[in-house]
C-alpha positions in Angstrom: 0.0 0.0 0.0 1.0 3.6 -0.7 0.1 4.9 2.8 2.9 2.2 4.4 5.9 3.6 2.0 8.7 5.7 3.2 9.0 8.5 1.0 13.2 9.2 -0.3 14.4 11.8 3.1 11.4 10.8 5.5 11.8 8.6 8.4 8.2 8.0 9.0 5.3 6.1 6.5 2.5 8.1 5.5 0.2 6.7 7.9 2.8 7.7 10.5 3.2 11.0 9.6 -1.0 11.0 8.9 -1.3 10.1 12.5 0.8 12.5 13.9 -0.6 15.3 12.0 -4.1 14.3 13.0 -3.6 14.4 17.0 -2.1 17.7 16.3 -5.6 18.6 14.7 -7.7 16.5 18.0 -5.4 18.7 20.5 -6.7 21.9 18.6 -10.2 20.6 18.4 -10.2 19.4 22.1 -10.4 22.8 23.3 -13.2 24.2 21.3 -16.3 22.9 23.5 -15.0 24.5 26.8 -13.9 27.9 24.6 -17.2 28.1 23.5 -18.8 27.4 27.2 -16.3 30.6 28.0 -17.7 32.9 25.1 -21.5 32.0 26.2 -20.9 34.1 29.1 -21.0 37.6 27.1 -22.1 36.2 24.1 -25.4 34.9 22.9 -24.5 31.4 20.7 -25.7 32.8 17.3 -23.0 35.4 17.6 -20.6 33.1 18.7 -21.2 30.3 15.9 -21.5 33.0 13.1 -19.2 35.2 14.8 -16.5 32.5 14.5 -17.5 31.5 11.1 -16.9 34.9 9.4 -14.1 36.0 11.2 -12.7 32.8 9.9 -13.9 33.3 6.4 -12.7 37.1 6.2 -9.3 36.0 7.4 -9.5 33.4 4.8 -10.4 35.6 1.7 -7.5 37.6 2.7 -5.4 34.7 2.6 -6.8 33.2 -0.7 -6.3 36.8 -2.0 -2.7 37.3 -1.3 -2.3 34.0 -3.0 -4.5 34.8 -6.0 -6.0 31.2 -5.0 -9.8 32.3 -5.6 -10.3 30.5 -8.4 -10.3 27.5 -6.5 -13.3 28.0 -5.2 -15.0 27.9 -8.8 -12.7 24.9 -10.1 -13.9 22.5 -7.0 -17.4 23.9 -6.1 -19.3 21.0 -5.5 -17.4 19.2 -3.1 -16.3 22.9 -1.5 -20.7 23.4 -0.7 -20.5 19.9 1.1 -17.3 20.8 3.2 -19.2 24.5 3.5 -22.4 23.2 5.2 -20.5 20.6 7.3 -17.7 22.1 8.9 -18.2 25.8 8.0 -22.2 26.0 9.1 -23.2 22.7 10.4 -21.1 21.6 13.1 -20.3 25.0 14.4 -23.8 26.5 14.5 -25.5 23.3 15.9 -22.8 22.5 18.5 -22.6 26.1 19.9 -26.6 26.2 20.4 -26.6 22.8 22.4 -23.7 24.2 24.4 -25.6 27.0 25.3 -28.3 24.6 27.3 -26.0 21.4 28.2 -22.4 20.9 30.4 -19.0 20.9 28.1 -17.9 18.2 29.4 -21.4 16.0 28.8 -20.9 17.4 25.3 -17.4 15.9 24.7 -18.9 12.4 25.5 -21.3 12.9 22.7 -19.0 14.0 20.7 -17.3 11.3 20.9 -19.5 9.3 18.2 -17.8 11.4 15.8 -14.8 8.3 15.1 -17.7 6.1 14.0 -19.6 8.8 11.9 -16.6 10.0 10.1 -15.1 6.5 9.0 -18.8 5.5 7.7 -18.7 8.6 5.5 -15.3 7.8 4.5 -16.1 4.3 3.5 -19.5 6.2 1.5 -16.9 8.7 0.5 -13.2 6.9 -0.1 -14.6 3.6 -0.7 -12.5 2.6 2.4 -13.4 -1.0 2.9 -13.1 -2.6 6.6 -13.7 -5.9 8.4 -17.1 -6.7 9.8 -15.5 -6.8 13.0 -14.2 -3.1 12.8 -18.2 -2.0 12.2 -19.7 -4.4 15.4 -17.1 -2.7 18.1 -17.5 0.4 16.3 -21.1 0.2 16.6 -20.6 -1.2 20.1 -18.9 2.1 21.1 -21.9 4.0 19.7 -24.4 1.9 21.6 -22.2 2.8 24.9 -21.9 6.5 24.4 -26.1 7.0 23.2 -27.3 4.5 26.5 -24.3 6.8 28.8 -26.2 10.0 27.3 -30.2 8.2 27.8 -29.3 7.1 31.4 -27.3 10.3 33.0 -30.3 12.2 32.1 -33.0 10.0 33.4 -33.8 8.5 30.4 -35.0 11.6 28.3 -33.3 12.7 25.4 -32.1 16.8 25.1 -32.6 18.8 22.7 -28.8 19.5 23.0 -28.5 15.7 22.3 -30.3 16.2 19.4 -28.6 19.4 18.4 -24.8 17.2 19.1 -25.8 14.3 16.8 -26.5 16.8 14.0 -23.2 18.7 14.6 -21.5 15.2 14.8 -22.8 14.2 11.1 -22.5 17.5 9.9 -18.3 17.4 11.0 -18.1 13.8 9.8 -19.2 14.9 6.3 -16.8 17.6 6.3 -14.0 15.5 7.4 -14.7 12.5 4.9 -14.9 15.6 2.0 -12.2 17.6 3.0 -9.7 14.9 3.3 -10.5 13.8 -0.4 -10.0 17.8 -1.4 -6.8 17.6 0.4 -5.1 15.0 -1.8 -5.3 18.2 -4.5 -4.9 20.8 -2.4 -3.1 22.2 0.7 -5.7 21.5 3.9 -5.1 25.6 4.3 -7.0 26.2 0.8 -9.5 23.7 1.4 -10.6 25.3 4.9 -10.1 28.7 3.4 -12.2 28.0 0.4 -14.6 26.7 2.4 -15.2 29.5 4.8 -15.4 32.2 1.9 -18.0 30.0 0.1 -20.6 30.9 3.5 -19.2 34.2 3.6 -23.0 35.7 2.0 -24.4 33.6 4.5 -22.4 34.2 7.8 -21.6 37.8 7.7 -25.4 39.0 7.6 -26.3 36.1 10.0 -23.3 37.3 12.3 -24.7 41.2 12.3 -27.9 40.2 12.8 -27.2 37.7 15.8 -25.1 40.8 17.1 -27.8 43.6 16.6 -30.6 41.1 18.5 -28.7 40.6 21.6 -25.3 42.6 21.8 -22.6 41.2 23.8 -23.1 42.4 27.8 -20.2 42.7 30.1 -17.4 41.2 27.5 -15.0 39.8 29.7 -11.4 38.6 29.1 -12.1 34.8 29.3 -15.1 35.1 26.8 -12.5 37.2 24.4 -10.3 34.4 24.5 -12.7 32.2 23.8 -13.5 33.7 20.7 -10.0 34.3 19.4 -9.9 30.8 20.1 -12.6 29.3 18.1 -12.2 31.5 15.3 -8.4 31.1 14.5 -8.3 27.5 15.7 -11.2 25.4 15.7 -12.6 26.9 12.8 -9.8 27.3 10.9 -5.9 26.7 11.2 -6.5 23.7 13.2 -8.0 22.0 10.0 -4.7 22.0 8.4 -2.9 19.2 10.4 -6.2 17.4 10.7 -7.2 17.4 6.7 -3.6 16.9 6.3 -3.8 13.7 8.7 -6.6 12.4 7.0 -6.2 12.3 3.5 -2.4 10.8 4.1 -2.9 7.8 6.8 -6.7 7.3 5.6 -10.3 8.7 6.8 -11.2 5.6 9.1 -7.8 5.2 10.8 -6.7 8.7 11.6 -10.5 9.3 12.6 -10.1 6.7 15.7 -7.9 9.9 17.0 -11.2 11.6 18.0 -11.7 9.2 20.5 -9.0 11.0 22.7 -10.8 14.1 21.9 -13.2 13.1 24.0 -10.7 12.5 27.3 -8.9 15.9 26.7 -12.1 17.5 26.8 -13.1 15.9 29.7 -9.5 17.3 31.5 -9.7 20.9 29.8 -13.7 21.1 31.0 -12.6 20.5 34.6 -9.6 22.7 34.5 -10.9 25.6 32.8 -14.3 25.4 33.5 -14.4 23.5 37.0 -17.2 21.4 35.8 -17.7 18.5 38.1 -16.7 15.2 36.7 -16.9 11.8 38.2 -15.8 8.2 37.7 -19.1 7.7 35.2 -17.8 10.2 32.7 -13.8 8.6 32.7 -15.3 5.5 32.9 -16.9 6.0 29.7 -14.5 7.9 28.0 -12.0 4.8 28.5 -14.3 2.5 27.5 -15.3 3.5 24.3 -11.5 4.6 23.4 -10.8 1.0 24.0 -13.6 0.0 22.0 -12.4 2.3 19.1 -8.6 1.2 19.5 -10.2 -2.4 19.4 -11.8 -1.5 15.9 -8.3 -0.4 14.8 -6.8 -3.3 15.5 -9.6 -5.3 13.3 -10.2 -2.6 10.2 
């Protein structure tokens, strides 16, 4: 296979190197649930999820600009609108709402179905094929994290549940697409492209969200928060993580996520002081195990 040759002048494969590139991309990511908690404070969530979104596509025009790199935009349009809506409206929009009503640590154990979503759209996607075994534990991991979410909370399903499943398939479909864009392109020009294709959309939608509630009391920690989101989560930290994917393969680099779902856990009760117990660790190991299980099988 490709992905397991050393290129002339590297010491690691390209699933190494894919690997490495994406934990670079879950260690950005890992922080973006508790920086949004932070930004709730002062800001209501449709500022924050369009807020971040055109920030991140102004800075990205600029970038594609500079570059004379617009015309990508027109050359690879129609996978660009599915990246768009997944990663550059979906997840973002949907997962800072349910944030707004739910604990960031209880989100990061949703989130943790994204593994599972993200290597079925890259088998739909890459025609990745795996081992029947890799899809039962895989599936056993998602039947572990929807009965953790059903039985903390008495058995009633949130709306923020609701609103974290759709942010989970909206990212997976954005992953799965950008990685295929990325064997053409740098994982900088897909993100960028990306975020200037909503641009009509999230500007307007950003004024609007700040003219019906203005920020109230800004305070440092929600400012940081924002920065954070904007520069990282919804946009430099996609270029290790497209970068990861497309070299050491959708469904393999994609078991990375699971240890999202730890850090969070850690960064929630430092920065936050959110209250977690042996349930939520408990979980968190034992559906990374389940997921490092499905690795071994794929």
């Amino acid at each position: 296979m490709d992905g397991q040759k050393i290129r002339p002048g590297h010491n690691l494969t390209d699933r190494q190197r894919g690997l490495l590139l994406g934990l670079v991309g879950v260690i950005c990511f890992s922080f973006t649930v508790p920086m949004t908690k932070l930004t709730l404070g002062s800001l209501n969530p449709w500022l924050v999820s369009f807020g971040r979104i055109a920030g991140a596509g102004l800075i990205s025009l600029v970038i594609l600009y500079q570059q004379g790199k617009l015309f990508l935009i027109r050359k690879h349009f129609r996978t660009l609108v599915g990246i768009s809506f997944g990663v550059g409206l979906g997840f973002p929009v949907l997962m800072t709402v349910a944030m707004y009503s739910t604990s960031s640590s209880h989100a990061g154990i949703v989130l943790a179905l994204l593994p599972l979503t993200t290597a079925l759209f890259g088998a739909l996607i890459h025609r990745e094929t795996h081992k029947t075994g890799f899809w039962i534990i895989s599936g056993s991991g998602c039947l572990t994290v929807l009965g953790y979410v059903l039985f903390r909370e008495k058995v009633t399903l949130q709306t923020a549940d609701l609103l974290l499943l759709g942010a989970t398939v909206s990212a997976s479909l954005g992953y799965a697409l950008g990685a295929q864009l990325t064997r053409q392109l740098s994982g900088l020009d897909v993100i960028c492209c990306a975020l200037v294709l909503v641009l009509p959309i999230s500007i307007p939608a950003a004024v609007v969200s700040w003219f019906y509630q203005p920020p109230s009391g800004l305070t440092a920690s929600a400012l940081t928060g924002m920065v954070y989101v904007t520069l990282l989560s919804q946009l430099f930290g996609f270029v290790p993580w497209y970068k990861g994917l497309a070299l050491g393969g959708v469904a393999l680099v994609s078991q990375l996520q699971l240890l999202q779902t730890f850090f969070t856990l850690i960064i929630s009760a430092w920065l936050l002081s959110e209250s977690i117990g042996w349930v939520e660790y408990g979980v968190a190991l034992l559906v990374i195990a389940q997921i490092y299980l499905a690795k071994k099988v794929a």
